[in-house]
N, C-alpha and C positions, 0 to 999 in steps of 0.2 A: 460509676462510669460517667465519663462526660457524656452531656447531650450535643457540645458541638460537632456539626456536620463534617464528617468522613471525606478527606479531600476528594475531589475527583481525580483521577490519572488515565489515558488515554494513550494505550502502548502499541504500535505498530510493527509487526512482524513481516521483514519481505521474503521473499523468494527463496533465499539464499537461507533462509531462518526457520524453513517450515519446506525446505526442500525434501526430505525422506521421513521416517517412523522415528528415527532418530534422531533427529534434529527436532520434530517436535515434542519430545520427551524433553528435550533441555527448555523450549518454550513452555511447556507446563511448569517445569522445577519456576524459572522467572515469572510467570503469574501467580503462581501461590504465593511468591514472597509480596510481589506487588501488590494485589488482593488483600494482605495483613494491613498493611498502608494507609489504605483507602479504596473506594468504589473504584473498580477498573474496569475499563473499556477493551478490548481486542479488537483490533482489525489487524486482518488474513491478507493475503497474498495468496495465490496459487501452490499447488504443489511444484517443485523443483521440478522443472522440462515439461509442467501440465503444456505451459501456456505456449510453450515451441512447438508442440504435438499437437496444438491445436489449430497454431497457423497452416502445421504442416498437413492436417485433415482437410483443412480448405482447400488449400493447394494441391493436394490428391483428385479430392472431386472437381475440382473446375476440368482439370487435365482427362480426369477419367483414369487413375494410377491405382486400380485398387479400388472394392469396393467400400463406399461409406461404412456399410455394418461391420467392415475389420476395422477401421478408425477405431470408432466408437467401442470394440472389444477389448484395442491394446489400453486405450486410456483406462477403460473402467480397470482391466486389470493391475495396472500401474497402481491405480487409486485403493483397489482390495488388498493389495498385495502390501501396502502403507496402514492401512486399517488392522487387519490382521496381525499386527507387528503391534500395536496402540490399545484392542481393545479385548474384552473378553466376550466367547460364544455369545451371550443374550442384547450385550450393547451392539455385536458388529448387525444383527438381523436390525435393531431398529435404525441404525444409522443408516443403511442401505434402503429400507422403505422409504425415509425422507428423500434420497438421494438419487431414486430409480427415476422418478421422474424428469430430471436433468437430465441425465441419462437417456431419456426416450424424446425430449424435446431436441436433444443435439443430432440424434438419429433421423430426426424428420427435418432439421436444418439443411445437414449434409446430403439427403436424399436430394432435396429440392437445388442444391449448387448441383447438384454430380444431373438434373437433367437437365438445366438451366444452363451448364456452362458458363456460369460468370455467378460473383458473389457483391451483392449491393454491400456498402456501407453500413446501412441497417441490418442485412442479415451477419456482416462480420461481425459486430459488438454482440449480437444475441449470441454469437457461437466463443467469442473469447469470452465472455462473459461467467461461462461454466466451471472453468477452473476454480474461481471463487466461489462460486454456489455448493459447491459441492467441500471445498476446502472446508469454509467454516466449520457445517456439521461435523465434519471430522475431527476438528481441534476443539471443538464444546465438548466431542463424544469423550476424546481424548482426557480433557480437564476432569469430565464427571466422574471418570473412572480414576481418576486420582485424588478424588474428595475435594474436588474446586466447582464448585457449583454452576455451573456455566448453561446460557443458553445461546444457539444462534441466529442469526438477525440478518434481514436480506435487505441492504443498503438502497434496494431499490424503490423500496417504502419510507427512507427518510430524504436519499440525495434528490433533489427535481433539476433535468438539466433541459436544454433546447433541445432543436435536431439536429444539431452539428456531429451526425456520430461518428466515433472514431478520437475525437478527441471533444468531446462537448463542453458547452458552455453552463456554467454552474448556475441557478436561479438561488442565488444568495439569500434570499426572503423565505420564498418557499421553503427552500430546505432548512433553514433554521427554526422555523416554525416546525415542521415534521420534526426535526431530530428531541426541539425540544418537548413537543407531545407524546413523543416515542417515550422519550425518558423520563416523565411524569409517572406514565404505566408502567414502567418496566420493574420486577422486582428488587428490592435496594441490595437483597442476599444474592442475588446474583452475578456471574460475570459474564458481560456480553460478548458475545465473536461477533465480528462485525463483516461482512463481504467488503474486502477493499475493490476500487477501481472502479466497481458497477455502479450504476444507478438509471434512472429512469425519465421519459421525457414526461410530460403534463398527461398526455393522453395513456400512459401507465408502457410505453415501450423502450425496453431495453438500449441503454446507450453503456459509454465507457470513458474515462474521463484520460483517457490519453494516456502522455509518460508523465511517470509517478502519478499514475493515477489512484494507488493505494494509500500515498504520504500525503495527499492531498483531501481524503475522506479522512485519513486521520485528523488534521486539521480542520477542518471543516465542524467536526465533532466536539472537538475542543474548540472551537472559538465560539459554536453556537451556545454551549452550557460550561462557557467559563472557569474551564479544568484546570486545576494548580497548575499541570506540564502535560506535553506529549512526549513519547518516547519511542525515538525511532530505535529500533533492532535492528544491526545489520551485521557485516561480515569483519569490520575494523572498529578500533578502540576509539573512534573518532574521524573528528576532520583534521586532516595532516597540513601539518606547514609547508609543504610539498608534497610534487608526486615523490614517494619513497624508490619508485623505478627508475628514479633520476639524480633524484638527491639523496647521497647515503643517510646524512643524519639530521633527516627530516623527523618530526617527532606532533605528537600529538597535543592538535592548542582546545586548552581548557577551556576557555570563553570566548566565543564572539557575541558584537554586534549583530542587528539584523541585519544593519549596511551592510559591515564585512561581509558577512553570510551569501547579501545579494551579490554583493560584487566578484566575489570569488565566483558565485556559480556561473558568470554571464562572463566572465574570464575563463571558464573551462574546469576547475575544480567542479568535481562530484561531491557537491553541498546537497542541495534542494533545488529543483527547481523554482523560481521565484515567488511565482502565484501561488504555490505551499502554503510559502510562510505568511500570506497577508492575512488568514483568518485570527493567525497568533502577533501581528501587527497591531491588529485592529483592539484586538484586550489585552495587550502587554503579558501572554502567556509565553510563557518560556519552552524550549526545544531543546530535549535531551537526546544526542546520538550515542548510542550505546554499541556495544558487542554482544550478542547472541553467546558467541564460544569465548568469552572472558568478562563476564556480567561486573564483575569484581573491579574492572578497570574506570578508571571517572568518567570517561569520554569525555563530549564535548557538548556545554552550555550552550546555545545562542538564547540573546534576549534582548531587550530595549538598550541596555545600558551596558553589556559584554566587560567588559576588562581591558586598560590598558596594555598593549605589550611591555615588558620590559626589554626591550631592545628594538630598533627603529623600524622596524618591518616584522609584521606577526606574520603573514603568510604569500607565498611567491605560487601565482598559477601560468600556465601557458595555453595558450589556442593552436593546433596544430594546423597545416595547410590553410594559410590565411595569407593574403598577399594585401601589404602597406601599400600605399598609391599616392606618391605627394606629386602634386600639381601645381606648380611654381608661375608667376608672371605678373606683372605691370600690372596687369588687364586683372586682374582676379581680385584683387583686395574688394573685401564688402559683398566677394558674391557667394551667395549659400549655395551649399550642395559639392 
């Protein structure tokens, strides 16, 4: 057997990929292959409509539409009725002891909107925050019970962010230092779930790192302990050379640059958002986008160095309701703005 070290790989699952019982069933089949690989990482997303039910509970109780403890009955049920499908009689009792606590802390969130009348910033990120907390245990519980060893992991003990909650700002030091102390201790035989989106400020309270805020723990992860790749999972076989709802034979590009990658997303293509991809800038890790429902297909590469296209243009995006403004005259030359 060699003794060289087992790559790392660091695989992210969104929403659309860990949406029902069944969808995480095809997410275990692709961790067990990953796992043969090399050491892998999981980060979670919410359950499919957790996180809509969740806005939607806030939004209940500020109004007064409904009491909180029906909230908090239909999600848990949503989430058992996913569990039950996933695991057997002795695993669902201990998943639910880790999980009941979430469960009673979202109960006393929503209490507190529904007499308060209004939901700070800070209490929004602790109440969206749940979906993940609760997701992971389910997709580790999920794994164990398919002979994938798995444990999970509450991102709020490696990410450190400010108080900007709702969309926080990352403390890049901090949390490279936690992730990499995490992952000193952590077992090599195991596979970690990871909570995507959450994490935590200095003083240990719950924030959320915005949009993509799960692709962005994934990275994060991988650029702090220098992972072969990340791997995004999602619901297409890639980044398209168009939108396909426009362009009939728009088709899937095998490799980008990082540029490209930026450029397209801030042109309107559904890449990454930018700040994603700089933890895998910074160590020249490469970014696998994958399909969940057709694992088998290449996707698509980005990395330092991408691929030339073979034809003059690899990809066409567009920005919608956006008005040009040209401002013509004598008088204007040399003035900025």
């Amino acid at each position: 057997m060699s003794d060289e070290p087992r790559p790392l790989i660091v695989a992210k699952f969104g929403g659309t990929s860990v949406a029902d019982a069944g969808r995480i069933e095809e997410v275990c089949k692709i961790v067990a292959n990953t796992a043969r690989d090399g050491r892998t990482i999981v980060v979670v997303s919410a359950l499919g409509g957790m996180t809509d039910a969740l806005v939607g509970s806030i939004d209940n109780a500020i109004t007064r539409s409904g009491q909180p403890s029906e909230s908090v009955a239909a999600l848990v049920e949503r989430f058992e009725k996913a569990a039950t499908r996933l695991l057997p009689a002795d695993s669902l009792s201990e998943l639910f002891a880790v999980v009941n606590q979430h469960w009673a802390d979202l109960g006393e969130l929503l209490d507190g909107i529904f007499l308060l009348r209004e939901c700070t910033p800070r209490t929004r990120d602790a109440v969206m925050a749940i979906g993940e907390l609760v997701n992971a245990p389910l997709v580790a519980a999920a794994l164990a019970a398919r002979d994938v060893a798995a444990l999970p992991v509450d991102a709020r003990e490696l990410i450190r962010t400010d108080n900007n909650f709702g969309e926080a700002n990352v403390d890049i030091d901090a949390s490279y230092g936690n992730i990499r102390r995490w992952h000193e201790a952590f077992p090599a035989n195991r596979v970690a779930v990871v909570t995507g989106f959450v994490a935590s400020t200095a003083s240990k309270v719950t924030s959320t790192l915005g949009r993509s805020g799960s692709d962005y723990t994934a990275t994060l992860i991988g650029g702090a302990l220098d992972a072969e790749r990340v791997e995004i999972w999602t619901d297409v076989d890639g980044v398209m050379s168009a939108d396909p709802r426009v362009v009939n034979d728009a088709y899937t590009i095998d490799e980008l640059s990082y540029v490209e990658a930026g450029e397209m997303a801030y042109f309107g293509a559904k890449v990454l958002h930018p700040r994603t991809m700089r933890p895998l800038i910074a160590r020249s890790i490469s970014l696998h986008i994958k399909n969940t429902f057709n694992p088998s297909a290449k996707g698509t590469i980005i990395s330092k160095a991408g691929r030339p296209s073979g034809g003059m243009v690899k990809a066409i995006t567009s920005v919608r309701d956006v008005a040009v403004l040209m401002i013509e005259g004598t008088g204007m030359a040399g003035v900025p703005g």
